[in-house]
C-alpha positions in Angstrom: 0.0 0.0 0.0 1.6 3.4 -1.3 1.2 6.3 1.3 1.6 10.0 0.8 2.4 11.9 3.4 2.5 15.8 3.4 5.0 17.5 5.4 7.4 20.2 5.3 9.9 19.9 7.9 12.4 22.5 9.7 9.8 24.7 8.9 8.9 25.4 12.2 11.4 23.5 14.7 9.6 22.1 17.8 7.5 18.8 18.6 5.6 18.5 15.5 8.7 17.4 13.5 9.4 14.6 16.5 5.7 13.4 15.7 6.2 13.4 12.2 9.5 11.4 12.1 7.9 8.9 14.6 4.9 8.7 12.1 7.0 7.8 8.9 9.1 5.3 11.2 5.7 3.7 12.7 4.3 3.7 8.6 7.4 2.0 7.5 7.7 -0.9 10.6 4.2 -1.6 9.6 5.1 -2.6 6.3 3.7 0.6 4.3 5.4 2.2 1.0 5.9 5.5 1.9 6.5 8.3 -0.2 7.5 12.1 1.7 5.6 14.8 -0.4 7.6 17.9 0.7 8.4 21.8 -0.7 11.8 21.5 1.7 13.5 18.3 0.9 16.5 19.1 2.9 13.7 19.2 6.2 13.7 15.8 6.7 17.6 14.9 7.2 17.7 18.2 9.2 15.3 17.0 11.4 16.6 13.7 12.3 20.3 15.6 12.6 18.4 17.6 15.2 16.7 15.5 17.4 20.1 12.7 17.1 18.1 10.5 15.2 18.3 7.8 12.4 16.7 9.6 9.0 13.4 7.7 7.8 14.0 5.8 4.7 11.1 6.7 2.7 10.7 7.9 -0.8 11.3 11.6 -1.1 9.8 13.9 -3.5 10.4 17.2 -4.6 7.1 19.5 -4.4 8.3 22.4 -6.2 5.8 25.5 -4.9 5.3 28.7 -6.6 7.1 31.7 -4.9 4.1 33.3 -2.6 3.4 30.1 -1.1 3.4 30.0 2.5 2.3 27.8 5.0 -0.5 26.4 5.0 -1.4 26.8 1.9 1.7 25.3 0.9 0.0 22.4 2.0 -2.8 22.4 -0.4 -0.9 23.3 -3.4 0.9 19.9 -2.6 -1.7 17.9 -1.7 -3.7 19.0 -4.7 -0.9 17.8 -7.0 -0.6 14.6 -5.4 -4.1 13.4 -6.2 -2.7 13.2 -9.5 -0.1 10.6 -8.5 -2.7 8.1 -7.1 -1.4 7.1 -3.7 -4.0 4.7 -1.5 -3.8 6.8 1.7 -2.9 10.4 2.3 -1.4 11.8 6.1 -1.3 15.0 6.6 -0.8 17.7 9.9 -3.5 20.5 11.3 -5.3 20.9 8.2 -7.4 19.0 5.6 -7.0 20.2 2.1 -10.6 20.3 0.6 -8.4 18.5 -2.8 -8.0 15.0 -0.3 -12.0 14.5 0.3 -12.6 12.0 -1.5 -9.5 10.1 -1.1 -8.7 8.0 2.7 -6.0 9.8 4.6 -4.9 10.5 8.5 -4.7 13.6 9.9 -2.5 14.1 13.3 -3.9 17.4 14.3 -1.5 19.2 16.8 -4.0 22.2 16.5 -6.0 23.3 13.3 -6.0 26.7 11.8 -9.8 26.4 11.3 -10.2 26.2 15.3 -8.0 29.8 15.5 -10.8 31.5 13.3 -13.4 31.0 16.1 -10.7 30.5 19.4 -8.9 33.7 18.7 -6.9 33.3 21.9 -4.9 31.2 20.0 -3.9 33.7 17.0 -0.2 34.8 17.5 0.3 38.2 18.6 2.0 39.4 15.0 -1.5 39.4 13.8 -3.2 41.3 16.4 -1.2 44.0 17.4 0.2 45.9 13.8 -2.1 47.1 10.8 -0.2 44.9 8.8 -0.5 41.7 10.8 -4.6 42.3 10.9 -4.9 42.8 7.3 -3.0 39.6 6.5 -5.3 37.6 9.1 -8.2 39.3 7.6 -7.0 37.8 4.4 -6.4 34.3 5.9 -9.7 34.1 7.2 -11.0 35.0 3.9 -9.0 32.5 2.0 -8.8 29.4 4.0 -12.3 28.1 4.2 -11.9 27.9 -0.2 -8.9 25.6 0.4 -9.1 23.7 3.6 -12.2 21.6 5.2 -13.8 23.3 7.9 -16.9 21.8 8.8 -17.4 17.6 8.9 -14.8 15.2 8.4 -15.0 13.0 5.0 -16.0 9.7 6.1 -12.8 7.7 5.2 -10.3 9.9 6.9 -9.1 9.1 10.5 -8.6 12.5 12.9 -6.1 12.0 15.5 -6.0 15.0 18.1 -2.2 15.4 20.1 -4.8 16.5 23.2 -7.4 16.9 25.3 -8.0 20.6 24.1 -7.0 20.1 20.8 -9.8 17.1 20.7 -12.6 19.1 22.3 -11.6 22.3 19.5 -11.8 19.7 16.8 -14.9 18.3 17.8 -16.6 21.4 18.1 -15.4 23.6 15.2 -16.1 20.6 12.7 -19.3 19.4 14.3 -18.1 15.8 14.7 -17.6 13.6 17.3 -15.1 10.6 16.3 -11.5 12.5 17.0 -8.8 10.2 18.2 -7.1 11.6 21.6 -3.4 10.0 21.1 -0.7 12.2 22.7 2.5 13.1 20.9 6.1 11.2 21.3 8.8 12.1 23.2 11.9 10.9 24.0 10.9 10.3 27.8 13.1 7.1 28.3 15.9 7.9 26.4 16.1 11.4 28.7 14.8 9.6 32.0 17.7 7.0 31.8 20.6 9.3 31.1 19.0 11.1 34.1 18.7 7.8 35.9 22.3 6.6 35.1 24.2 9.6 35.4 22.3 11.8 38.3 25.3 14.1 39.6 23.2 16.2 41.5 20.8 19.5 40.2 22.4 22.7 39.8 20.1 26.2 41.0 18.5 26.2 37.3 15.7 27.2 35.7 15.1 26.6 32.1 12.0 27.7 29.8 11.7 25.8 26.2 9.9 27.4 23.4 9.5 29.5 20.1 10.5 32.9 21.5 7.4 34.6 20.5 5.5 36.8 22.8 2.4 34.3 23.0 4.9 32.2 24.8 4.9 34.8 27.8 8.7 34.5 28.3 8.8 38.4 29.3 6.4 36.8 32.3 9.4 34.3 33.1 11.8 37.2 33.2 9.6 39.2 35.5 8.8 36.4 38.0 12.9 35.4 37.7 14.2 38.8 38.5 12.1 39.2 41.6 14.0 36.2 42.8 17.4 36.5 41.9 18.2 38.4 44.2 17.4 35.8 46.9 18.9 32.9 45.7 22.1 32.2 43.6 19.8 30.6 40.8 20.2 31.1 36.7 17.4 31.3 33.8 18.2 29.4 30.8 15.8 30.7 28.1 16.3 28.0 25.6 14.5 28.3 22.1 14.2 29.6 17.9 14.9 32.6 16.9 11.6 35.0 16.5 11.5 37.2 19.2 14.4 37.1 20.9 15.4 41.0 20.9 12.5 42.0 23.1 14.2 39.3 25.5 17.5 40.6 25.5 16.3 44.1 25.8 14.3 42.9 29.1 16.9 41.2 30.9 18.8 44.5 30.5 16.2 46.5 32.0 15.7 44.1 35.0 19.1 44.1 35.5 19.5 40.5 35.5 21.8 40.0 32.6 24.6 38.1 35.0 21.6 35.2 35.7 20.3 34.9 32.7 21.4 32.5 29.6 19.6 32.7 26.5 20.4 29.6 24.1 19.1 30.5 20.3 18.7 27.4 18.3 20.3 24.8 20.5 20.6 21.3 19.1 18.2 18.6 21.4 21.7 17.1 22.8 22.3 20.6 24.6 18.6 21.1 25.6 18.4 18.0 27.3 22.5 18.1 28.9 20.8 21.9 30.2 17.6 19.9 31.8 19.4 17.1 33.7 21.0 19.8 35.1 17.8 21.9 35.7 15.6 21.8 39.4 12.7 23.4 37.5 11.5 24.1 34.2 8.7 26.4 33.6 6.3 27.1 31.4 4.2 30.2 30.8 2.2 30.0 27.8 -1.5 30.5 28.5 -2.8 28.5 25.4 -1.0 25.0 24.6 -2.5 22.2 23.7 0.0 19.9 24.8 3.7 21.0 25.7 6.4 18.0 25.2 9.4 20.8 26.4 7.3 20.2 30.1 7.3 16.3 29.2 11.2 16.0 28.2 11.7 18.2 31.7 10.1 16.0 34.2 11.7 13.3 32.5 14.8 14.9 33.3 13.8 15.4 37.1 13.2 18.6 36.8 9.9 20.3 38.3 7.2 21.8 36.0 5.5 25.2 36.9 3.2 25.5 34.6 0.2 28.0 34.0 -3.1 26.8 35.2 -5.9 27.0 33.0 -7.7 25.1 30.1 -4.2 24.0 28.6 -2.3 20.8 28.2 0.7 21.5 30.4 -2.3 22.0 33.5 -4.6 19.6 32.2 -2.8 16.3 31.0 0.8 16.8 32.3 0.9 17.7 35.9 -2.7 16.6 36.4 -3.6 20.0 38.0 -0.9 20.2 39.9 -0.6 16.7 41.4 2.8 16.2 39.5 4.3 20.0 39.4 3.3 23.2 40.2 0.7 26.0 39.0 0.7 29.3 39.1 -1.2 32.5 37.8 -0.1 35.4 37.6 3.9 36.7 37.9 3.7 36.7 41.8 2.7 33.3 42.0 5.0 32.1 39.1 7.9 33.6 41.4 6.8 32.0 44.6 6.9 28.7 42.5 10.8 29.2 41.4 11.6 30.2 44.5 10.3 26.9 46.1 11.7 25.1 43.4 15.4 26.2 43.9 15.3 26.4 47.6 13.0 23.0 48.6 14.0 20.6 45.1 14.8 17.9 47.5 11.3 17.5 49.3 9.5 16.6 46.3 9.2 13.2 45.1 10.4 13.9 42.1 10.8 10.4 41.1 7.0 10.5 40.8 7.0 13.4 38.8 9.6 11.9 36.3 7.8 8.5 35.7 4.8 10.7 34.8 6.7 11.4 31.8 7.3 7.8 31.2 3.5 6.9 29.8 4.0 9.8 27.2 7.7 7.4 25.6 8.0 7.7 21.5 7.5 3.7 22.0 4.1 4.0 23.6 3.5 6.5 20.5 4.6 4.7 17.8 2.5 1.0 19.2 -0.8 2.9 19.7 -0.3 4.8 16.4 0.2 1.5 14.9 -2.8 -0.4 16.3 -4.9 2.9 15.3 -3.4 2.7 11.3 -4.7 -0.8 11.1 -8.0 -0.5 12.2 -8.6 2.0 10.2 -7.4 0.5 7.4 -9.4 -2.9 8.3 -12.4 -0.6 8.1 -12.0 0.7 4.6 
């Protein structure tokens, strides 16, 4: 059976590149043909270089886009011409190219751009805050619903949501009720034995993981941290990709925090996780993620979460509400939080908290994924 998969990767470094590697390897154990439809052909072996691991073998093609092409839409300009190719099953991410109805496909949704038309508290700031930015959402909210399914789900494709939120936002903005919950892969063994094996003791470190983009609230992590430091002999590592990192930089100046704080732009996985093990705490301060594998890779590493409560995946599915890490909601709280962190580490069962992490392995992943991609397949 010949299946397509659609993906550009390095396009946006983070988690969803780890769930599409581990879908191609899961595609390929099962005995699928798999063919990588992609605009970025150098993505893939970037990827893997990234995250230390072995590069899928699968069939790579060349989707060469016109120029204005941007994701998503990128997406559907593929997609469209690889109807013409006749593969049996299509996979896609987020979105559902209206071109793929009436073929079978999967779609791993890590959070839809449909659901962001009607949840705007999910819109990044870029496009809420400049003229510029509004026009251009005006625009994609114009376009989008022309190229990309918004409402139903064609009855031989298979929705897979990465979370609890992203499953209730799928369910409601399409009107449907069979969305898969299956939570994303991560390396939680591989990072929990090293930690395991080699445990030399936590250093007074905090560390934040993310796209530095203000949505992300990192200025929030700055604010709490500096009302700490100068209590404790603790250091911020800000760890993350380049987008917004100036406005950081120019904040740790003003605080006057500049000798506590590290900020690591584009650090390869093998220094994120050496900087966890190391790590008492690692927070996390964005208001509106579905999921948050940075928060699963830290406990892993036996390093507290303080995350944000609220209707988000770090509160929700991670920490349990708190019964694995701690939550916090506004700056004051979220300094409280480090400060307990640094100065109390050692009365928290943080073995507990790191075989949390455990249940959420890339090997737990890639089996139910597995089982999933059969029955479906059974019920064609």
């Amino acid at each position: 059976m010949k299946v397509a998969v659609i993906y550009d990767f390095a396009t946006h470094p983070g988690g969803g590149d780890f769930v599409m590697l581990n879908i191609l390897y899961t595609l390929k154990e099962i005995g699928l043909e798999v063919h990588l439809l992609t605009s970025r052909p150098e993505g893939l072996q970037k990827s893997a270089s990234f995250f230390e691991v072995k590069t899928p073998a699968v069939n790579l093609h060349h989707m060469r886009l016109p120029p204005y092409f941007k994701h998503p839409y990128s997406m559907a300009y593929i997609a469209c011409k690889a109807t013409k190719l006749r593969y049996d099953i299509y996979v896609v991410s987020d979105d559902l190219p209206k071109c793929l109805t009436q073929t079978a496909g999967i779609n791993y949704v890590h959070y839809p751009h449909v659901a962001r038309l009607k949840h705007k508290e999910y819109v990044a700031d870029r496009y809420k805050q400049t003229l510029r930015g509004k026009l251009i959402w005006k625009f994609h909210e114009s376009l989008f619903p022309r190229l990309f399914v918004t409402k139903g789900k064609p009855s031989r494709w298979l929705f897979i949501a990465n979370s609890l939120v992203t499953q209730q936002h799928v369910k409601e903005v399409f009107n449907i009720t069979d969305v898969v919950l299956l939570h994303p892969p991560v390396r939680a063994k591989k990072i929990y034995n090293i930690w395991k094996e080699h445990r030399a003791g936590k250093e007074n470190i905090i560390v934040s993981i993310g796209r530095f983009e203000p949505e992300k609230r990192t200025l929030d992590v700055l604010r709490a941290f500096s009302r700490v430091a100068p209590e404790t002999d603790a250091k911020l590592y800000l760890i993350g990709f380049s987008k917004d990192e100036h406005n950081l930089l120019e904040m740790v100046k003003q605080l006057n925090i500049s000798d506590k704080v590290r900020i690591l732009i584009n650090a390869p996985w093998g220094t994120v996780v050496e900087t966890l093990l190391r790590a008492k705490a690692l927070v996390h301060a964005a208001p509106h993620e579905p999921f948050g594998i940075a928060v699963v890779e830290g406990i892993a590493a036996g390093a507290i979460p303080i995350v944000r409560r609220g209707f988000n995946g770090p509160w929700l599915e991670i920490t349990k509400e708190g019964r694995y890490g701690i939550g916090f909601s506004d700056v004051e709280e979220l300094a409280n939080a480090i400060k307990v962190a640094v100065q109390k580490y050692d009365t928290f069962d943080i073995e507990s908290i790191s075989l949390r992490a455990l249940y959420l392995d890339e090997e737990i992943f890639r089996q139910k994924f597995a089982n999933l991609v059969k029955k479906f397949f059974s019920q064609l």
